[in-house]
C-alpha positions in Angstrom: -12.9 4.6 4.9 -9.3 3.2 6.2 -7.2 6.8 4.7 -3.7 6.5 3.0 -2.1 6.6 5.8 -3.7 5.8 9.3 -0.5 6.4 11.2 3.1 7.6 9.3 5.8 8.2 12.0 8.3 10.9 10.7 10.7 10.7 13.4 13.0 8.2 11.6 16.6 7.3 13.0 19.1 6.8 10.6 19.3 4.0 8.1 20.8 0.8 8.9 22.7 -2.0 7.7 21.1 -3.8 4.1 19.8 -7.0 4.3 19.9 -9.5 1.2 19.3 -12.5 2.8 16.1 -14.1 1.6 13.4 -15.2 4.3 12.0 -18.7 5.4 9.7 -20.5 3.3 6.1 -20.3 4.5 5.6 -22.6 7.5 2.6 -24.4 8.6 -0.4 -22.2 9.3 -1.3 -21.0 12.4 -5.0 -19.8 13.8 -4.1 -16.3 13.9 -4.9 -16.3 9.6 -5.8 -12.6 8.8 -7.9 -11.1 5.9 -7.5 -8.8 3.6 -10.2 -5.2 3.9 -10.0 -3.0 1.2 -6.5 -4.4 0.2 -5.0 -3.5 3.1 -4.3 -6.5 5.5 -6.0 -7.2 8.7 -5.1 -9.5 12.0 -7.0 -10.5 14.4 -5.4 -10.7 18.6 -6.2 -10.9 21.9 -5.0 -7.8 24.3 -6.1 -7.6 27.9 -8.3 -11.0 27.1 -10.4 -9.0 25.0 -10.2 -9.7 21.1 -9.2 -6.8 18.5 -9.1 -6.4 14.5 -6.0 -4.4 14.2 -4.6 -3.1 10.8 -1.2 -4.8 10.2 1.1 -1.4 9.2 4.5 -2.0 8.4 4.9 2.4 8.2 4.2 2.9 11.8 6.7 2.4 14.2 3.7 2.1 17.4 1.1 0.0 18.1 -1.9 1.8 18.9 -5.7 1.6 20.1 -8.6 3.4 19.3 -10.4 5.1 22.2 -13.1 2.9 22.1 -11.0 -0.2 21.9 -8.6 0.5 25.3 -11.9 1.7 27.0 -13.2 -2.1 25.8 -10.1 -4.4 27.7 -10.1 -2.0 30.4 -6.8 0.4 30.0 -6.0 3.4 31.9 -3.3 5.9 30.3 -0.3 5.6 32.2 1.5 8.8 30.4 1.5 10.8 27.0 4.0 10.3 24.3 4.9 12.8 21.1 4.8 11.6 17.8 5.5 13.2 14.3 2.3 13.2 11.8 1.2 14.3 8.4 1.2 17.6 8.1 1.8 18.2 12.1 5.0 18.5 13.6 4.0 16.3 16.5 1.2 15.0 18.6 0.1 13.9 21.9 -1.1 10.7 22.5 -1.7 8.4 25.8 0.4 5.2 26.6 -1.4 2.7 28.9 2.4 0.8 29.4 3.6 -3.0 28.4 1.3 -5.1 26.5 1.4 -8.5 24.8 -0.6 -9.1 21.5 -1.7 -12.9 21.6 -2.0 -14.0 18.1 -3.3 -17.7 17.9 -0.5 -20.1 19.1 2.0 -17.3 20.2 2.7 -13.7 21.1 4.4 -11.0 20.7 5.0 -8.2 23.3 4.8 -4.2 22.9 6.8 -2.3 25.4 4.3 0.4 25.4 0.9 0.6 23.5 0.1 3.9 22.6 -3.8 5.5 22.0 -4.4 6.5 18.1 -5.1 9.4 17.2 -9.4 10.0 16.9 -9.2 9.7 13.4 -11.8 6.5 13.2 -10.5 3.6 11.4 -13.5 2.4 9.5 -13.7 0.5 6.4 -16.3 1.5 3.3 -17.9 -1.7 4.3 -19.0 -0.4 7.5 -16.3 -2.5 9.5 -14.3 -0.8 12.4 -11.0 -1.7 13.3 -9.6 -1.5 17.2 -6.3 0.2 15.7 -2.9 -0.6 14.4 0.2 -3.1 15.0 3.1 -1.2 14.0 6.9 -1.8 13.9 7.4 -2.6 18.0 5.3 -5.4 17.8 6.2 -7.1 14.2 10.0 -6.7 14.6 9.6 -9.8 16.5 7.2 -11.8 14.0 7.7 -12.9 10.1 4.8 -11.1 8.4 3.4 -13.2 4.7 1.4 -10.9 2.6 -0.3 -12.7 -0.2 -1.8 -10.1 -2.0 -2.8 -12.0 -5.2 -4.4 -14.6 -3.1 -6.1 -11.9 -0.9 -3.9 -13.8 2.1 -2.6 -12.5 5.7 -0.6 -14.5 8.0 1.9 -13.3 11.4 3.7 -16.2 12.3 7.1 -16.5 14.7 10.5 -16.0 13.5 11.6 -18.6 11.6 15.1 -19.2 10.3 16.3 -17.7 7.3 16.4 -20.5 4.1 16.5 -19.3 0.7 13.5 -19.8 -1.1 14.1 -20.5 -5.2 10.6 -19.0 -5.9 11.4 -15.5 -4.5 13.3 -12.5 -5.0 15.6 -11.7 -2.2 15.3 -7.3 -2.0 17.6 -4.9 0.0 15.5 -3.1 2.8 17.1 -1.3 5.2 15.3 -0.4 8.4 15.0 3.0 10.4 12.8 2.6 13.7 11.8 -0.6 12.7 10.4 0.5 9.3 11.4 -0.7 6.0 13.2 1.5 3.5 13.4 0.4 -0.1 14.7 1.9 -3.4 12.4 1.8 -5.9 12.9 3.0 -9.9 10.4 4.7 -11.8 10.6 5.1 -15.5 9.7 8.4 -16.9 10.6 9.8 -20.4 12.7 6.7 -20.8 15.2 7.3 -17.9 14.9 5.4 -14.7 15.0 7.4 -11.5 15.8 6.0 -8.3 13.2 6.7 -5.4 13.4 5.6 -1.3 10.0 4.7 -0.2 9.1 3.7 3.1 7.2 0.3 2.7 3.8 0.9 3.8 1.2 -2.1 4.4 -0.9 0.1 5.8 -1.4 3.0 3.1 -3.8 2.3 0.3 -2.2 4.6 -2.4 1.5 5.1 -2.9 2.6 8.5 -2.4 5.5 11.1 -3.1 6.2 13.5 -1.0 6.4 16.7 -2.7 5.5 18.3 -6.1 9.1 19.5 -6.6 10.4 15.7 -6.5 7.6 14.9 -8.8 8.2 17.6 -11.7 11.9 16.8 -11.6 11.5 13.0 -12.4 9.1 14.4 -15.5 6.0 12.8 -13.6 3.0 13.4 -16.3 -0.2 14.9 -13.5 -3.9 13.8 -14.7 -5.6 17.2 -16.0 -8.3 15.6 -15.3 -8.1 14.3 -11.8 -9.1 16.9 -9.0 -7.2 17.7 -5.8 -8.4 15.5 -2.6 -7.4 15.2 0.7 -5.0 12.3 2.5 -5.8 11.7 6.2 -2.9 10.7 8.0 -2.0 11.2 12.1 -1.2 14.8 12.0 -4.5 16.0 9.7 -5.1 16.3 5.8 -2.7 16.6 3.2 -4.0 18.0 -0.6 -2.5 15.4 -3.0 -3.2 14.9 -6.8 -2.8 11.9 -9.2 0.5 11.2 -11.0 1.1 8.3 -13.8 4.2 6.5 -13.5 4.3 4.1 -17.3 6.6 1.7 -15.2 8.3 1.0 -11.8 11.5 -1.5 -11.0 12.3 -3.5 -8.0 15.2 -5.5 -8.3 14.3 -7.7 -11.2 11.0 -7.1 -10.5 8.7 -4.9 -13.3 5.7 -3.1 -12.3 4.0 -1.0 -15.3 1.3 1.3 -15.2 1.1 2.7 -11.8 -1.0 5.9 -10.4 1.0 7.4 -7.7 -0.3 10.3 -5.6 1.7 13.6 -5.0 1.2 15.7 -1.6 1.3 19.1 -2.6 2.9 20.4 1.1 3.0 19.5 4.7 5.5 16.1 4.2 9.1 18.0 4.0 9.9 16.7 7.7 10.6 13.1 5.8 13.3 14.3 3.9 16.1 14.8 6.2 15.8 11.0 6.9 16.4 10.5 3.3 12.4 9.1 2.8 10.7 10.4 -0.4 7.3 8.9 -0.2 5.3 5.5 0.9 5.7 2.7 -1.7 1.6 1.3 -0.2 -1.2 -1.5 -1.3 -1.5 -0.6 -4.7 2.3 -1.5 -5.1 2.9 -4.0 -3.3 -1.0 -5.8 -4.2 1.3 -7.2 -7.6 3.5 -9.7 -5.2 3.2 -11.7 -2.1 5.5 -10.6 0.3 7.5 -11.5 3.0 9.2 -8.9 5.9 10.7 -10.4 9.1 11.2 -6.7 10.7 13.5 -8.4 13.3 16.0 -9.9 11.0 16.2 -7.3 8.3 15.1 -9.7 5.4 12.9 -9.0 3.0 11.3 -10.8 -0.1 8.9 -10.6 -2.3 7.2 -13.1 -5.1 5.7 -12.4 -8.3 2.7 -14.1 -9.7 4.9 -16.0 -12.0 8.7 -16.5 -12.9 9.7 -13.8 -15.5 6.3 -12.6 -15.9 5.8 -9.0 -16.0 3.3 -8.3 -12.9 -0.1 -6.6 -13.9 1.7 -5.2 -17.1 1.6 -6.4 -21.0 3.3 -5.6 -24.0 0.9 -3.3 -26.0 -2.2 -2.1 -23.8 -4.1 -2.7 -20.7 -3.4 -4.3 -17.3 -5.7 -5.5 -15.2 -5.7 -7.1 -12.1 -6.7 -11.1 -12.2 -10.3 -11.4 -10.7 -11.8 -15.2 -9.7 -15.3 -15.9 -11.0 -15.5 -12.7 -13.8 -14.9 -13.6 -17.4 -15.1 -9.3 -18.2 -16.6 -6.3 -17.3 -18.8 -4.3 -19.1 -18.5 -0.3 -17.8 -20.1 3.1 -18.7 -17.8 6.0 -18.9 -18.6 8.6 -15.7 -16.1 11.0 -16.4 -14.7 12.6 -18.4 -19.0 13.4 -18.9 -18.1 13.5 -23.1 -17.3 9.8 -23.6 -20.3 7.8 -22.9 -19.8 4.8 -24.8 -20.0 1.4 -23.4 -16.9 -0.9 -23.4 -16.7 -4.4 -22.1 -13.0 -5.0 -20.1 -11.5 -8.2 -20.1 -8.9 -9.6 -17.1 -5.8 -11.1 -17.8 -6.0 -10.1 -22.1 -4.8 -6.4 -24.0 -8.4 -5.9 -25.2 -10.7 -2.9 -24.9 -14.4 -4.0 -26.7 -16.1 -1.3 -28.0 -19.6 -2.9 -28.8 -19.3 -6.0 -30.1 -15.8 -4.5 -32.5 -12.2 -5.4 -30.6 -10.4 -2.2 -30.1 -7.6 -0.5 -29.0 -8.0 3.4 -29.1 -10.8 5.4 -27.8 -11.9 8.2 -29.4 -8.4 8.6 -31.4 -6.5 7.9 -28.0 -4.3 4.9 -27.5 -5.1 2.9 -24.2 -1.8 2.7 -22.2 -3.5 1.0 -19.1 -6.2 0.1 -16.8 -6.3 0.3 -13.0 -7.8 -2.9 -11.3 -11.5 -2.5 -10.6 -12.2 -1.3 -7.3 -15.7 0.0 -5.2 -16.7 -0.8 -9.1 -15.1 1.7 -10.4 -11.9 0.8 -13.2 -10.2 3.7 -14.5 -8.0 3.5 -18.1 -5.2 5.5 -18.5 -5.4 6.9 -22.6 -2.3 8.7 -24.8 -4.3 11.3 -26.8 -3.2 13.0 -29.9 -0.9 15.5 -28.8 0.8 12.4 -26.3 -0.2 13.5 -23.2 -2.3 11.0 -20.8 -5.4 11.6 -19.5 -7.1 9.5 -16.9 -10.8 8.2 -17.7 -13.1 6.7 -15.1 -15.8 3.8 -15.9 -18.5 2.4 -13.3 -18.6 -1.2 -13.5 -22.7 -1.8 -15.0 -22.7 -5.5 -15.4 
């Protein structure tokens, strides 16, 4: 399983200019079309004359191989480099030296390709990926994330033309990573966060406990501790629910965000408190051209709050599924079956239209995934508790 974080740099520099400009408007496609694995998005290149499925991560400053992958085209380490990690000060890792990355009709060039760390980058599909393209090789590409559509492309710089259907973001840029300011509504005050903007991290994450019990964060009782792999080794996190997030003019409601309990302090100096990852960023298409500092990214509709509605349960947009009928796995007392439909505020209990559970008040739904879909409920004494269906039909 690809972790939250499959490489997370921590040496930042400090944070440069802001960037407003809005990007280029999608050019023609190229060969060099990605996919999208487990919401995270995937490219395929040519190193060495020897192909290679490499996760496109917009957190990591390096592009990297797996062991197996540089054994494959043939690489011999030229050096060692030391790198920051999760929960690791630093870590040793081989360079095998210049590289270019050919990526259909163009290239891009890395000035040194770096071995990841043996943490295997394997999907819960089965599928392995060679290893990463970070930061030194997108800085001079114009990455297009259509999340929605399930849609990766890397195509050359193009120049920057404002484009009416998009929202032009600040981002600024430390080590070629991309710093935003996000706003997260809890208790009804809004409470400004910098997240590093992470492509390659399938959860967002805060940093630290103490930063999440001063915003008035609400933690799942219910959720137990796991464990985040990231380059440096595990880090124990545990489930927060955030009722809404703000971008810009951007809305975002009913998000799960995980918090690391310890090992992630080295971020701080560099003014970073957490990863703004896929489950974020899977509400928009997006647009990053590393090199230029622009940023932009489109909702699914103009004015339309993304993956939210006004009285009950989001749900991400699925082709080809009219609903979802699901059997309660936890908590192990509510058993009931409930049918979920996309796209509508509407929890069916049976055949009857409902929307509270057990004398709880649904306040949202995370979007079915590994068929599992989990609903966020307000009990009686308005706390939120986190309940987890398996998708039976």
């Amino acid at each position: 399983m690809i972790s939250i974080k499959t490489l997370l740099p921590l040496l930042l520099l400090p944070i440069g200019a802001c960037a407003s400009a809005r990007i280029a408007p999608e050019p023609q496609a190229l060969p060099n079309a990605g996919s999208m694995m487990e919401n995270l998005p995937i490219v395929n290149g040519i190193i060495d004359g020897q192909a290679v499925t490499l996760l496109l991560d917009t957190g990591a400053s390096i592009t990297c191989l797996q062991p197996a992958a540089s054994m494959r085209i043939g690489r011999v380490p030229v050096g060692i480099s030391r790198l920051g990690g999760v929960g690791d000060t630093t870590r040793t890792v081989r360079t095998f030296g210049r590289a270019m990355v050919e990526l259909g009709e163009f290239s891009t060039v890395v000035q040194s390709l770096h071995g990841c760390p043996t943490l295997p980058l394997v999907g819960r599909s089965g599928r392995i990926i060679d290893g990463v393209m970070g930061g030194d090789a997108l800085r001079g590409l114009t990455v297009v994330i259509d999340y929605p559509m399930n849609a990766v492309r890397v195509l050359p710089v193009w120049s920057p033309v404002a484009a009416d259907s998009a929202t032009a973001l600040p981002v600024t840029f430390a080590r070629n990573l991309p710093i935003i300011t996000i706003e997260l509504q809890t208790r009804g005050r809004w409470h400004p966060v910098s997240l590093l903007l992470d492509t390659g991290a399938d959860v967002s994450l805060l940093l630290d406990a103490a930063l999440a019990d001063s915003l008035g964060l609400e933690s799942d009782p219910y959720a137990q501790p796991s464990e985040r792999r990231g380059l440096g080794g595990g880090i124990a996190t545990r489930s927060y629910y955030v009722s809404r997030a703000r971008l810009g003019t951007l809305d975002v409601r009913d998000l799960s965000i995980e918090v690391a309990s310890s090992g992630l302090t080295q971020l701080f100096q560099h003014g970073v408190q957490g990863i703004a990852g896929s489950d974020f960023l899977r509400h928009f298409r997006l647009e990053l051209d590393l090199g230029n500092g622009r940023m932009s990214l489109e909702s699914p509709g103009p004015g339309r709050t993304v993956c939210g509605t006004q009285s009950g349960i989001c749900v991400a947009p699925r082709p080809a599924r009219d609903g979802y009928v699901v059997q309660a796995v936890r908590p192990r007392s509510i058993a009931a079956r409930y049918s979920i439909v996309p796209g509508e505020t509407i929890l069916r209990v049976g055949s009857a239209e409902a929307n509270r559970m057990n004398g709880a008040e649904i306040r949202a739904a995370l979007a079915p995934q590994n068929g599992l879909v989990s609903l966020w409920i307000l009990n009686t004494f308005g706390r939120t508790r986190r309940v987890d269906f398996r998708i039976t039909e």
